[in-house]
N, C-alpha and C positions, 0 to 999 in steps of 0.2 A: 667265218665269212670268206676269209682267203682261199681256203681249200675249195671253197663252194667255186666263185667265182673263176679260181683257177680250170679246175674241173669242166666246167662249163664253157668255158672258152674252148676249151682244149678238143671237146666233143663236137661244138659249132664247126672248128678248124677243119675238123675231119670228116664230119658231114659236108660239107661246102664243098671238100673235095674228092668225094666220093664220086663215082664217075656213075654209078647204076642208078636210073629211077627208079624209086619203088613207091606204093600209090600212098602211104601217110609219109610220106619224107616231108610235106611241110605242117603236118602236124606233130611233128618233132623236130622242125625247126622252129614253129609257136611258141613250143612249151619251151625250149632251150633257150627264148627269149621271155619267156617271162619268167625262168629261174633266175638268170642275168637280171633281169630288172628287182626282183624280190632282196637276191641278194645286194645289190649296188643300193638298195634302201636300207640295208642297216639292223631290219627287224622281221623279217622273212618268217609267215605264219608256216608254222610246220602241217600243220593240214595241210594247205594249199602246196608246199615242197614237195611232199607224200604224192600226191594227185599229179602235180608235172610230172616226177620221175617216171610212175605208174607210165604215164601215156605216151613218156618215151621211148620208155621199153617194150610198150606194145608196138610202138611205129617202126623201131628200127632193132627191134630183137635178134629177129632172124638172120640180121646183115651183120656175118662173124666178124667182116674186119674191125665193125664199132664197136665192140664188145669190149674192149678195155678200156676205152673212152667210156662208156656207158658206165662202168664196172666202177670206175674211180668219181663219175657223180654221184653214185647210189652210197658208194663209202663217205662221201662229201655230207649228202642231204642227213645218213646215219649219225653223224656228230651230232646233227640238233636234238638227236634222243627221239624216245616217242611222242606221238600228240597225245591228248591227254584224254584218256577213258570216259567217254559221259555214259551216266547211270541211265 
């Protein structure tokens, strides 16, 4: 949960001060707030982990300087392992 919440701040930090609009910057700052909320509860659905990262890497992919901030959520969200296979 450490590494998640660390992670996640760290990206918000960096988004915030990003100086470029670009047109989903606040649908990646949504989802960076509901990783922070997911994780600050303690029991963070890894579906729903999976689907923020997902949407934050589409919003702010292309913007290279977020890319290690991003790079160190994704390694965050991977700790909780995969979701689980339904048949």
């Amino acid at each position: 949960m450490t590494e998640l919440r660390t992670a996640v701040s760290r990206l918000r930090r960096e988004l915030a001060g990003h100086p470029s609009e670009f047109p989903d910057r606040g649908i990646a700052e949504d989802e960076l707030a509901a990783l922070d909320a997911m994780a600050a509860s303690g029991t963070p659905e890894i579906p729903r982990l999976r689907r923020s990262l997902l949407l934050v890497a589409g919003a702010i992919g292309s913007v290279s300087a977020l890319a290690p901030g991003l790079r160190a959520v994704r390694i965050a969200v991977d700790l909780f392992g995969e979701p689980p296979r339904h048949s």
